[in-house]
N, C-alpha and C positions, 0 to 999 in steps of 0.2 A: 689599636686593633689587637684583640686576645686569638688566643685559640687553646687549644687541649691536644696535649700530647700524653697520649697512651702508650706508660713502658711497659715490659713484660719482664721482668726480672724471675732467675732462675739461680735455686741457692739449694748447692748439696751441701748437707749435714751429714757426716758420721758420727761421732758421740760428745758428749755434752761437756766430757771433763776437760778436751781439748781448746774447747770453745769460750771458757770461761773466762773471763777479764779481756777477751782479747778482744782487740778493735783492727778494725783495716780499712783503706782507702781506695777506690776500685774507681778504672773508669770506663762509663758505660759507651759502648759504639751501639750507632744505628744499624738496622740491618734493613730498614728502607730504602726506596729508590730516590731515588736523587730528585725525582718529580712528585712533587705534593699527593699523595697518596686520596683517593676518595674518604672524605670523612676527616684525613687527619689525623689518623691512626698510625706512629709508629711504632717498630717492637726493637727492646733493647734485650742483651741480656747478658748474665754476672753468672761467676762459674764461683762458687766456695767450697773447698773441700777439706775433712778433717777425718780422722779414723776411729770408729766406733758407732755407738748405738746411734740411729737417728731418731727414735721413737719419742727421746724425750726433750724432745726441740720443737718450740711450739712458737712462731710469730706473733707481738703484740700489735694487732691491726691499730689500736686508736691509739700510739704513741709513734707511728709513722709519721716523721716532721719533713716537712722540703723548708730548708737550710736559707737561703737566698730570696725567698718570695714570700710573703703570708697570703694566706689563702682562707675564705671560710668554709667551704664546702668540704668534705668529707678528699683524703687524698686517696687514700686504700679503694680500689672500685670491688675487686674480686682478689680470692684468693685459696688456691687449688694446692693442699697438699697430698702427694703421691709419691709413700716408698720412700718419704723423710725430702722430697726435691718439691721444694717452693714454687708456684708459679705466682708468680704476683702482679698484678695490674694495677698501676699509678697512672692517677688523670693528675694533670700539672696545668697552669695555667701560665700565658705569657705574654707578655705584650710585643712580642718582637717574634718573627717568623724564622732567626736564625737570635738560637740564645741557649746559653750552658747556667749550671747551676750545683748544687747539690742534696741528696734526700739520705736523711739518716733512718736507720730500721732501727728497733727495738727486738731483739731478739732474746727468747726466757726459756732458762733451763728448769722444766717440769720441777725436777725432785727435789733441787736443794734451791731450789730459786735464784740463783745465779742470772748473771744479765749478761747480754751480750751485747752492743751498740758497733752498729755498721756503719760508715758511713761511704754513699757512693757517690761520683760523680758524672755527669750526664754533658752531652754536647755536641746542637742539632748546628751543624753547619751551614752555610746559604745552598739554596739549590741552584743547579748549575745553568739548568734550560728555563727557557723561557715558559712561563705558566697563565695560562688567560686568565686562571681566576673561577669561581664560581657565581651563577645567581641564581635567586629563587621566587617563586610567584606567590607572596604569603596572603592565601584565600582560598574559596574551594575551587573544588574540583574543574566544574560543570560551572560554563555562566549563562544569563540567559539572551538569547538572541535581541542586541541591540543595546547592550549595559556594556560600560564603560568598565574593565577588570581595574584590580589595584597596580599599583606601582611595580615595577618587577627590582626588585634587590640585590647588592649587593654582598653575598656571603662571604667570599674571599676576592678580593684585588688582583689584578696581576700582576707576577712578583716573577725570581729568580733571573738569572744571567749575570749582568755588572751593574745592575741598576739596584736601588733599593726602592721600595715599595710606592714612596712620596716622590721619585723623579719628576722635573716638571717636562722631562722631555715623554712622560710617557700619553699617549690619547686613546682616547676609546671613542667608537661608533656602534650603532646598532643595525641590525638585519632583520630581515622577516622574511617569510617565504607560506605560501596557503599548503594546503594537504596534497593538493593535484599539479603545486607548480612543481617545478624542478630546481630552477638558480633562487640564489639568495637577493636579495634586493636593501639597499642603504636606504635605513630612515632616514629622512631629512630633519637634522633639528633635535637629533636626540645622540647627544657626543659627553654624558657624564658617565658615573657611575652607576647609575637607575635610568629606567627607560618606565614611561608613559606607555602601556598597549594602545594599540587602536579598540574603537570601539567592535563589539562583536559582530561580525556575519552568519551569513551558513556557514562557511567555513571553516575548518579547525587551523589556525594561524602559528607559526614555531617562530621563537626569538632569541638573537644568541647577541652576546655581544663578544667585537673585534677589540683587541689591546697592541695597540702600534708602538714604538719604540723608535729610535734614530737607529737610520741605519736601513730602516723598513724591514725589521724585523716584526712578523705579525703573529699571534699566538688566540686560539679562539675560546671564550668559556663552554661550560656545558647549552644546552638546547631547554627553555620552556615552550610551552603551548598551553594558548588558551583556546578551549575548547566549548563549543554550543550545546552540545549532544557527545556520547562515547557510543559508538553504534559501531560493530564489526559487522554489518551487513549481512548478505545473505550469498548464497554459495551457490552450485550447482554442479555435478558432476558428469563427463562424457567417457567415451570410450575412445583409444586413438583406433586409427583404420585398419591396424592388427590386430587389436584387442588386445595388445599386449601392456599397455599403458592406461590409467586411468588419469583422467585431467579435471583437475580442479579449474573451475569459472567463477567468474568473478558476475553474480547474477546482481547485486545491490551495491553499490561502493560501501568503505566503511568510512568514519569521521574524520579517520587521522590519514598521516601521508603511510603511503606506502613501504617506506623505510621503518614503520611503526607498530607493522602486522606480520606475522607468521602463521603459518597452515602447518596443524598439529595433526597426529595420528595417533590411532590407541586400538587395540586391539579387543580391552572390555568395557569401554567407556569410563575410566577410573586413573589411566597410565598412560598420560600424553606426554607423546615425545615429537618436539618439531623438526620438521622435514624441510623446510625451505620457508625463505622470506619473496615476499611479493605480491604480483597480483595474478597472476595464473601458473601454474604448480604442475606437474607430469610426473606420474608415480609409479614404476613396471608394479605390476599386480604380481605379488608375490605371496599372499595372505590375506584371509577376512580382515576389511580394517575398516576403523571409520574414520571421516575426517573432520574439521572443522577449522576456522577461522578465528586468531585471537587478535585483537586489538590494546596498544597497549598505551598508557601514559608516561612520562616520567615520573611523575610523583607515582607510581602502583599500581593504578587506574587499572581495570583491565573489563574486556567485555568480548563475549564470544557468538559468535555465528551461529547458524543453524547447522547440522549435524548428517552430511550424506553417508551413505556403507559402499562398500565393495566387496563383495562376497566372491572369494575363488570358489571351483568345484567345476561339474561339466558342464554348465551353461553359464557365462555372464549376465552381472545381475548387478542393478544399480537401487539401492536402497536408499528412499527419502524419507525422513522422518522429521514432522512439522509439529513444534512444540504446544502444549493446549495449556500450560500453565507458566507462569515465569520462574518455575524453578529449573524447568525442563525433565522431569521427572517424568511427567505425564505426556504424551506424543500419540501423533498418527504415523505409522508407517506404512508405507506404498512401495512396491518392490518393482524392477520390470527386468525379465530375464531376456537376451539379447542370442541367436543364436550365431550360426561361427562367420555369418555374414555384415554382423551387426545390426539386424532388423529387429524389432520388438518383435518377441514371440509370446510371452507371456506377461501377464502382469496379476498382483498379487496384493490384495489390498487387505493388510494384516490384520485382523480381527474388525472386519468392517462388516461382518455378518449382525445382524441384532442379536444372534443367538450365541454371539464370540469367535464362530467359526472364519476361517479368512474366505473372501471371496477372488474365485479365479478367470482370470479373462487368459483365452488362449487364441493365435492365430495362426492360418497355415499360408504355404505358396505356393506356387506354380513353377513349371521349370523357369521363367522367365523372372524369378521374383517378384512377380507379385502378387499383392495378398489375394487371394483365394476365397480363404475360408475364415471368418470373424464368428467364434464357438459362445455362446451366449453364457454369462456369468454362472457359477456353482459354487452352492457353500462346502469346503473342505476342513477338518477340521485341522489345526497348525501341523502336530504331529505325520499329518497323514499327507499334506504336500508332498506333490513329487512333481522332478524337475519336469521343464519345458519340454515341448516338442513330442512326448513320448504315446506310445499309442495304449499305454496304462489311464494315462490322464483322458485318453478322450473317450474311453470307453468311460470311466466313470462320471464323467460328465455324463453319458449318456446314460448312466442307467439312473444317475439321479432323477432324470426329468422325467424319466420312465415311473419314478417315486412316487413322483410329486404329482402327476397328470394321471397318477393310477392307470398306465399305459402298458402293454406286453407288447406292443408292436413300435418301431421306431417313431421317434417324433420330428428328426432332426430338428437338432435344438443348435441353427446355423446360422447365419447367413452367407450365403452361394453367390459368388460373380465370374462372371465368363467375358472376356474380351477379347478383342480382334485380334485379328493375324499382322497386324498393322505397326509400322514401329511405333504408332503415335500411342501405342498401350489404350487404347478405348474401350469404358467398359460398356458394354451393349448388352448383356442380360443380370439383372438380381435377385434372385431369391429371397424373399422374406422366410425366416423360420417354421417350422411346423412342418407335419407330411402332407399337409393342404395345400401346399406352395410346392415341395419338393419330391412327394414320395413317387408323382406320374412326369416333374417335371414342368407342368401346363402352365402354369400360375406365377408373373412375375415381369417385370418392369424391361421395356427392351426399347432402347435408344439405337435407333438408324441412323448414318452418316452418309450425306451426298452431297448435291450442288442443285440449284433451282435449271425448272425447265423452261422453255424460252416464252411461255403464256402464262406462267404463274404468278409474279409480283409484279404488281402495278407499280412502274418508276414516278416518284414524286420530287418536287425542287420547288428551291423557291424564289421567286422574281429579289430585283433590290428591295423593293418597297416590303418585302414579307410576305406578299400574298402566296398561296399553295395551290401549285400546277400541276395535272395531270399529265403528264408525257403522251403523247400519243403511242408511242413506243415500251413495253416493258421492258423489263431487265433482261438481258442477252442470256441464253441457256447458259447454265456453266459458270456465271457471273458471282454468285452470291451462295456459301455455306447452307446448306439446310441440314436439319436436325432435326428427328423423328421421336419423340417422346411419347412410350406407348403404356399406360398400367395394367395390372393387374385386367380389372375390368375393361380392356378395350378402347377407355379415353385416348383421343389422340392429339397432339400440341407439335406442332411444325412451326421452328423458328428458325430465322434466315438473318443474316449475319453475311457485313459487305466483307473486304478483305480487312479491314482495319479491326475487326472485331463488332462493330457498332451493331445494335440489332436491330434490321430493319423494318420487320414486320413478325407478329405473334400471331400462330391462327390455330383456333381451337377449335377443331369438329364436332358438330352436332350429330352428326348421321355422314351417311356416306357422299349427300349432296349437300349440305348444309353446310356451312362453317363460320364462324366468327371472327372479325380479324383488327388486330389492332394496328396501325403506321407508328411509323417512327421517323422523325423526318428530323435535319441536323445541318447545321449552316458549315461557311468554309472553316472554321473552326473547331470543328465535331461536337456545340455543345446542341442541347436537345432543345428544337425550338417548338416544333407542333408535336402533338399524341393525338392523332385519330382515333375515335373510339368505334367498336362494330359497327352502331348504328350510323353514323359518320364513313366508315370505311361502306361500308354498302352502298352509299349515294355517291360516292366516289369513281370516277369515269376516266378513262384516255379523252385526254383533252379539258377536265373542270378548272375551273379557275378561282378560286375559294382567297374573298379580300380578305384582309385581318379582320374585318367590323363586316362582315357579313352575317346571314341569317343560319347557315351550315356550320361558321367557324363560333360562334358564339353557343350554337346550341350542342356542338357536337365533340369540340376540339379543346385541348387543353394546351394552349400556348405560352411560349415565353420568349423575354427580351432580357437580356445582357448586356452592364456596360463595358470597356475597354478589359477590364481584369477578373470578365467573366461573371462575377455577381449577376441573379436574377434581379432584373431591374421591375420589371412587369410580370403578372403570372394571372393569366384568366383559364378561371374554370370553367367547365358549362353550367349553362344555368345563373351564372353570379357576374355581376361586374367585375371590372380587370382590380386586381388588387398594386400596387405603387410600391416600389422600396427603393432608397438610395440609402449608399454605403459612403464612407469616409476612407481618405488616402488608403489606413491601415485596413480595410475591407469590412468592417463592422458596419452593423443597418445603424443607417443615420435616421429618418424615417420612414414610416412604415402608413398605406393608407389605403380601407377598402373601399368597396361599393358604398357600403352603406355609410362610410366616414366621409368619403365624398358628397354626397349627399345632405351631409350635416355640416360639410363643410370647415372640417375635424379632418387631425393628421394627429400620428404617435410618432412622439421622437424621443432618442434614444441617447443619453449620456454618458460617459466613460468617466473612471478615473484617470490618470497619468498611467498607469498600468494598466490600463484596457478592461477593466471590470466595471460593467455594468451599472451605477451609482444611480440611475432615475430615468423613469418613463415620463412625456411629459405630454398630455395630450393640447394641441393648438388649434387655434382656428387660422382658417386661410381663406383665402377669395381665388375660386379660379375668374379669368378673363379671355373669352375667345379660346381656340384651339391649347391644348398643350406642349409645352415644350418637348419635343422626346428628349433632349439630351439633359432635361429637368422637370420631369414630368408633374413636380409638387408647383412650382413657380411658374407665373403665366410667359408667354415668349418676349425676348426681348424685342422692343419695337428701334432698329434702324437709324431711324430719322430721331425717334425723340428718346434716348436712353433713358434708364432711370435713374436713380440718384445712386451713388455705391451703397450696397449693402452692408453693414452692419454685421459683424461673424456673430455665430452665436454664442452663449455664454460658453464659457470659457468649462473642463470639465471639474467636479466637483474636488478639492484638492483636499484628504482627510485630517491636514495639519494646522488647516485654516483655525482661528477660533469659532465660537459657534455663535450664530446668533441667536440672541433669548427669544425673540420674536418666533422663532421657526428653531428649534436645537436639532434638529436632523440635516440643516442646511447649515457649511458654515458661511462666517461673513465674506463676500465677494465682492468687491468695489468692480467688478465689471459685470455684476447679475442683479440688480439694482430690483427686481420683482420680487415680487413674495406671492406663494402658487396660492393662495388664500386671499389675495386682496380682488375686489370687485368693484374696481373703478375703470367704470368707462373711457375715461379722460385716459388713463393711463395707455400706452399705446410699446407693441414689441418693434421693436426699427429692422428688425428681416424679416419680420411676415405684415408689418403695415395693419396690424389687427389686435384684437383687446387682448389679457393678457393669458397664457400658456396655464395649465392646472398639472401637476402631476399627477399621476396615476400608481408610480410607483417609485418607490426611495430606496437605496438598500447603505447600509456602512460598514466597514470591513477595519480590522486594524485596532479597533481601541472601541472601549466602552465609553456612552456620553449619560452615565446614570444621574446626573447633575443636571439632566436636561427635564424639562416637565413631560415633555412626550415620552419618555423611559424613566422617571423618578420612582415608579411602583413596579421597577423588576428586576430589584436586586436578585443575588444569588441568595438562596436560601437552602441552608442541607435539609432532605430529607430522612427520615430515620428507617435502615437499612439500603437504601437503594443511594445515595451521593452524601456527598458532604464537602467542606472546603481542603481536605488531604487529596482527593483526587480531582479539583477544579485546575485547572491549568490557568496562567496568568501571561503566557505568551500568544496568543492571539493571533500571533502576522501572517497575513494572509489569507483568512477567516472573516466570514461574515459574523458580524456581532450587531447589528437590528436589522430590522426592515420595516417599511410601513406600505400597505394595500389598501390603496383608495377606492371605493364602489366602483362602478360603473359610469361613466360619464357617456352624455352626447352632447347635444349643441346648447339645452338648457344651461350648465352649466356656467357659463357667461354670462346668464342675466343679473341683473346688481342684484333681485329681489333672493336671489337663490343663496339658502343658507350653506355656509364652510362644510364640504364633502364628510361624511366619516370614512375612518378607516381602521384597518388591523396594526397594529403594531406588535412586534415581537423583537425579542428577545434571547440570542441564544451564548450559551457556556458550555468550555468543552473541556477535555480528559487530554492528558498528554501525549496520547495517539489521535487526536484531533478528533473524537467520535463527541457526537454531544452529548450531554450527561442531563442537561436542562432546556427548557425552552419556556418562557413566559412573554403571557400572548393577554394582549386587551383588545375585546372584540370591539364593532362599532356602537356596541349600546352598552359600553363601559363595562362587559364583566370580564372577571378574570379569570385567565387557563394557566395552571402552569405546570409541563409534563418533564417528567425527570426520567431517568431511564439508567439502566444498570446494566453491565454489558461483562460478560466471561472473556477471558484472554484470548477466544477465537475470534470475538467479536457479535456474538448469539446476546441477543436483548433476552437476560431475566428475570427484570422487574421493569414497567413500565407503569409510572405512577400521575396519575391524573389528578391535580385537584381544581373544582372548577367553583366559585366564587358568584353563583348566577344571584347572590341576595344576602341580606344583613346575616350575619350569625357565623355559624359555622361553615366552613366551605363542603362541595359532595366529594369525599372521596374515592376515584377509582382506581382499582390496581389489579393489573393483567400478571402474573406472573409463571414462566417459562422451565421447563428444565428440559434437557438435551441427553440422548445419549453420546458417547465417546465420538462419534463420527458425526453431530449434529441434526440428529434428527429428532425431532421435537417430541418429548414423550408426554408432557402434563401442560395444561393449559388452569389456570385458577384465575377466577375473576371474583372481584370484592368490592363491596358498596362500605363507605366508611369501617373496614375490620371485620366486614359480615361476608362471609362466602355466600356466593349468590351463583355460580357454578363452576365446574370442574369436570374438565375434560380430559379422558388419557389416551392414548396412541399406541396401538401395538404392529410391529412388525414383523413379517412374512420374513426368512433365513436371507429374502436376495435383496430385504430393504426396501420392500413394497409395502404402503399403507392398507394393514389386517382389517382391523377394527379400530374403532373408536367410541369410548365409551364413558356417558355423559355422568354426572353426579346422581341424576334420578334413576339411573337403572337403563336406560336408554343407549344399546349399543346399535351399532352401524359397523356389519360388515360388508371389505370387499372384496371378491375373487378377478382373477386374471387369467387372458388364455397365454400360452406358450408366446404369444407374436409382444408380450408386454398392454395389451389395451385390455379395458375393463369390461370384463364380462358380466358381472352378477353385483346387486346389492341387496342385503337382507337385513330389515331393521326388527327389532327386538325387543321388549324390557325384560329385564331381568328379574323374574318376581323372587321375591324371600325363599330363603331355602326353607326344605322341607325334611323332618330327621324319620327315617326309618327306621321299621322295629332291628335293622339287620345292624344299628348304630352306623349306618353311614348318612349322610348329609346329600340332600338330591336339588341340585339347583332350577328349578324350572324354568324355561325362555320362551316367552309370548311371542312368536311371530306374527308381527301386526303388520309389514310390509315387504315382496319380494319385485324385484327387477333384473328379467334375463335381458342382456343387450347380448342381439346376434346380427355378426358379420355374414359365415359364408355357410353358417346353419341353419335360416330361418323356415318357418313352417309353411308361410303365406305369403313369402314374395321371394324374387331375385336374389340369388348369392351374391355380395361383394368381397372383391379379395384388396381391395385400396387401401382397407382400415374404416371406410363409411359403412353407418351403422346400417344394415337392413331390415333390421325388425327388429320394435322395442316388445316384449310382452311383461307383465306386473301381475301380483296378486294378492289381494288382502289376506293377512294370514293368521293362523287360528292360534290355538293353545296346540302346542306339543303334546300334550298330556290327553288330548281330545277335547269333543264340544264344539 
């Protein structure tokens, strides 16, 4: 075993004359600690002193010899003179962990050339404590979920005490422990020097290894981990209930253990300083700070969080800032100022205007806290913010909308709620925005609270058998919650609700005698079995008696059955036969079967992986016989006297590690699914349904690619040029769908021998390291090919989507959609391309509050649109934009053909009814001319 020991040798010189011919013998002491230093580094040092000049005393670095070893590497590492004092740095090499020696200098007197030859002595004695040793994990970083890391190494043994290095009394064990356990745990079977990793999880895994001694004396090495991912998570920030403390949350875990992360603070984003380790954090607010999360490795690894603020000043205020690029340079930040009760008062969403401006949301409250008043968004520009709550800010909100609405009289730009005197805080009046709603008052949404009177709801129940009874008797006055839901316009909705919450009847007014009503009717378990519809609820009586399979329940009622764990087992609509489903232990639809599958004598069944994902539809044929079972309503009833033969499970679910079979490569081989969904033989028979054999409908495969298979051999990954390639294809898959195949349409033809093998789609998908797809190739059922690639910004905004589709010999058609976004993601340009050629191009402008302006097409073609104060669209005016026109005055005069206009009016119209709902009252349009006249 070697190592390196680094001395530090320090030699005063005064003058040269003294120095000459002489030699001397020095020996050097350690000034490290007794415990094997990190690294291996210790520093010695040598005092020389003589009187006179030191200027002319110069070190010969390559005639530095170490005496007792030969070595070929360079012995001099560095060497610092300052003010004539030597510092000198010797790497030595050794084969023994306690060992003495000797290193001669060559020291050279400038002027007359003079020598001067030192010679020192050095001598690392054993260390006294016991030392675990070091190991290290030589590989990268990052491994990928489900590979086997390399061997973990041995750097240094564990050595010191009374033992020497090769004792055979000495033993080693290894530990491991995941990111989220706590205790360490003994590998089994791994008691050398090196340790075997386990193969990789989610998890980030730490490995140390134990060095025992007689005596039971135990000494630990340092800590590796192998790691899947380096992710510090994501963060989020509160306030505590004083406000005097800000608290860091833990919104996303990170990769590594807890012991492994620290939460940093900085003042201008540049000068982190950490504040505590762990997993939630509490910080008295003493200054604007920001925070953030580091994650770290032992090898240097490091990855950090996303980044919240804490802004001091007279309002509290929590600042979020959500990165748009992977440098983090570029961000969204959203503020929300807090006032001294802790309520959100304002929020601030920082240059989220299109125009740059930030947009402001403010709220108010009532004595009783609560919200009041919700003041509708205003562009501010950043400069000009000013804090929450103040009566600066809502004037200017207000006079903005006055701006913008070219308004001199108020517009309240609000929305108003009033609630009861009740502790239950109820709100019973809203205001919509505008002075249409609020400036007399009149206009506005009022919910009533009471209890039913004793002739109002007809009490319904239902026998064993399911059928649905009229009571003679309604509900007792006082019995049942009602709730008065009144709009704008008048509409009225009274809903009644038993004490459990359940609602038992919906009843909508037509007029003042008319009303519409729907049942709600729910067995001793509260789930929902019958829905009476109006027309059903109308024929409905004290005293009806309504079978399941009657003429009223079939045409009127929308019923269902449930087995023991609550699954819909049965579900009839009106109008349609009952539709079938049964679930498996774990509650998934096993199959699934309608009217018109009954009929045909066809069921869809439904197969799992081991992991409960979905792997193939499979559609069957079946025989009903006689009545059906309720407690199996796919299988005829069992007959008593003559049982049938045991059934047969069904196949087993598709296992993704099977091999494949060539015959079918999307299925693998199954020695207990002995079918192939393509074969058409009669003779061939399924042993649980007693009938020919099962087709699929649908396939899907997750986990791994089978590009080796014929059904997927033409959809490799291929880069396209700018939008993907193989640097950003991701080659971990787990848990990801990677094909699928969509078979037509089947019914009961299907089964005939004459009937040729179904087509279907098959596809193909490849993803990006954030699991987003990047590709998709698709072969339709009449053999052509699609294959769509797609290119996505660090928000996750698609902009390139690239089509190329394969319908015929040659060259394939090329299409490509491509996107750009402003800062806050709102889509400004649209370009679409046939093979390289722009075929159109669309841009997007936006109104200051982020409302869609105009859009304006490649030919000249725009389309604007206006909005009233309440946010719904009032106006559209389309347009071309003819060539400009240059006047004698040199200026440039655009002219705009108005070739179409559309007023849509609510509570303004010329020739009908006001409404205040938001339902449009009158559309009026008009062909429209040249501006310029004509």
């Amino acid at each position: 075993m070697k190592k390196h020991i680094f001395l530090l040798l320090i030699l005063f010189f005064a003058a040269y004359n003294t120095c000459a011919g002489q030699t001397s013998r020095y020996k050097l002491v350690t000034t490290s600690s007794l415990v094997p230093p990190e690294g291996g580094k210790l520093e010695y040092s040598l005092a020389y002193t003589a009187a006179g000049d030191s200027g002319k005393i110069k070190l010969v670095t390559s005639e530095v010899k170490l005496l007792d070893y030969e070595i070929s590497s360079p012995l001099v590492t560095s060497v610092t003179n300052m003010s004539g004092t030597f510092f000198i740095e010797v790497a030595m090499i050794h084969p023994d962990y306690s060992a003495s020696g000797q290193v001669r200098l060559h020291i050279n007197v400038v002027d007359d050339n003079e020598v001067l030859w030192i010679t020192l002595s050095y001598l690392q004695e054993p260390y006294s404590e016991f030392f675990g040793g070091r190991i290290t994990l030589n590989g990268p970083e990052i491994y990928p979920l489900g590979t086997l890391p390399p061997i973990i190494s041995s750097y240094r043994p564990a050595m010191g005490g009374l033992y020497l290095v090769d004792n055979p009394e000495l033993t080693y064990t290894w530990e491991k422990k995941t990111a989220t356990a706590q205790e360490w745990t003994t590998m089994p079977g791994q008691n050398g020097e090196t340790c075997q990793p386990d193969v990789t999880g989610k998890e980030t895994v730490y490995y140390r290894r134990k060095a025992t001694r007689s005596g039971g004396q135990t000494a630990y090495s340092n800590t590796v981990e192998v790691l899947t991912a380096l992710d510090a998570g994501l963060i989020s920030m509160s306030l505590s209930e004083d406000n005097r403390y800000v608290i860091i949350n833990d919104k996303k875990s990170p990769s590594v253990a807890w012991e492994h992360t620290r939460i940093e603070e900085s003042t201008d984003l540049e000068n982190w300083e950490t504040i505590s380790t762990g997993e939630k954090t509490a910080k008295k607010i003493a200054r604007p700070a920001y925070y953030r999360r580091v994650a770290e490795t032992s090898t240097g690894g490091k990855a950090t969080s996303n980044i919240v603020a804490c802004k001091t000043g007279s309002k509290a205020y929590i600042s979020t800032k959500t990165a748009t690029d992977s440098t983090g340079v570029g961000y969204i930040e959203d503020i929300t100022y807090y006032d001294g009760l802790g309520r959100p008062q304002q929020t601030v969403n920082v240059n989220g205007s299109p125009s740059g401006k930030d947009l402001v949301t403010f709220f108010s409250y009532d004595t009783k806290g609560r919200r009041q008043d919700e003041y509708l968004p205003f562009a501010a520009a950043p400069e000009d913010n000013i804090p929450a709550g103040t009566d600066v800010l809502i004037n200017r909100q207000d006079r903005y909308y006055k701006t913008l609405y070219n308004s001199s009289t108020a517009l309240f730009p609000r929305i108003h709620r009033e609630y009861d005197d009740s502790p239950l805080d109820r709100q019973v009046k809203t205001f919509r925005p505008g002075k249409e709603y609020q400036s007399l008052m009149d206009h506005f949404c009022e919910n009533r609270y009471g209890t039913n009177a004793g002739d109002e709801v007809l009490q319904l129940s239902l026998t064993p058998g399911g059928a649905l009874v009229g009571k003679a008797e309604p509900y007792d006055a006082n019995t049942l919650c009602k709730t008065t839901a009144i709009d704008e316009d008048g509409a009225v909705e009274e809903v009644f609700t038993n004490s459990n919450g359940l609602k038992i009847l919906s009843r909508q007014w037509l007029s003042s005698s008319e009303h519409a009503d729907i049942y709600y009717i729910y067995d001793d378990m509260e789930c929902l079995r019958w829905v009476v519809s109006p027309e059903g609820s109308a024929r409905l009586t004290a005293g009806s008696i309504w079978e399941p399979d009657s003429g009223n329940a079939r045409k009127y009622c929308y019923r269902y059955l449930y087995d023991g764990d609550g699954n819909v087992t049965t579900r009839h609509i009106p109008g349609q036969d009952p539709e079938i489903m049964t679930y498996d232990a774990d509650g998934r639809m096993r199959t699934r079967q309608t009217g018109a599958m009954k009929a045909q004598e066809v069921l869809l069944a439904y197969t799992y992986d081991p992991i409960g994902r979905l792997s193939k539809v499979t559609l069957r044929q079946t025989t009903q016989v006689g009545p059906v079972d309720p407690t199996d309503p796919i299988r005829p009833p069992v007959d008593p006297v003559d049982p049938p033969d045991p059934v047969t499970p069904d196949p087993v679910p598709i296992d993704p590690v099977l091999p494949v079979d060539p015959e079918d490569p999307l299925l693998p081989v199954n020695p207990e699914e002995p079918y192939r969904p393509v074969t058409y033989d009669p003779a061939v028979t399924n042993l649980a349904f007693g009938v020919t054999e099962p087709h699929d409908t649908e396939r899907y495969i997750y986990d791994e690619y089978r590009l080796d298979s014929p059904a997927f051999g033409t959809h490799a990954f291929l880069p396209v040029a700018e939008v993907t390639d193989e640097t950003i294809r991701s080659t971990n898959v787990r848990g990801l769908k990677t094909h699928e195949e969509i078979f037509e349409t089947f019914d009961k033809s299907v089964f005939s021998p004459a009937r040729k093998a179904p087509l279907s789609t098959r596809r193909t998908f490849y993803y990006d390291a954030r699991n987003r797809v990047i590709q998709s190739v698709e072969t339709t059922p009449l053999g052509y090919g699609l294959r769509i690639s797609y290119k996505y910004d660090y928000s996750g905004n698609i902009l390139i989507r690239d089509e190329q589709h394969n319908i015929s010999e040659g060259e394939p058609l090329n299409l490509r959609y491509a996107y750009t976004y402003d800062g806050r993601g709102r889509q400004l340009r649209e370009v679409v391309s046939i093979n390289g050629k722009v075929c159109a191009d669309v841009a997007s402008a936006y109104d200051e509050l982020g409302r869609l302006q105009t859009k304006t097409a490649g030919n000249g073609l725009e389309t604007e649109h206006k909005y009233n104060i309440q946010g719904w669209l009032s106006g559209i005016t389309h347009r071309i934009k003819a060539p400009s026109v240059n006047l004698q005055t040199g200026d440039t005069l655009w002219i705009r053909n108005i070739i179409f206009t559309e007023q849509l009016n609510y509570f303004k119209p010329q020739a009908a009814k006001p409404l205040y709902s938001g339902n449009i009252a009158e559309i009026s349009w008009n062909r429209g001319r040249d501006v310029m006249g004509g």
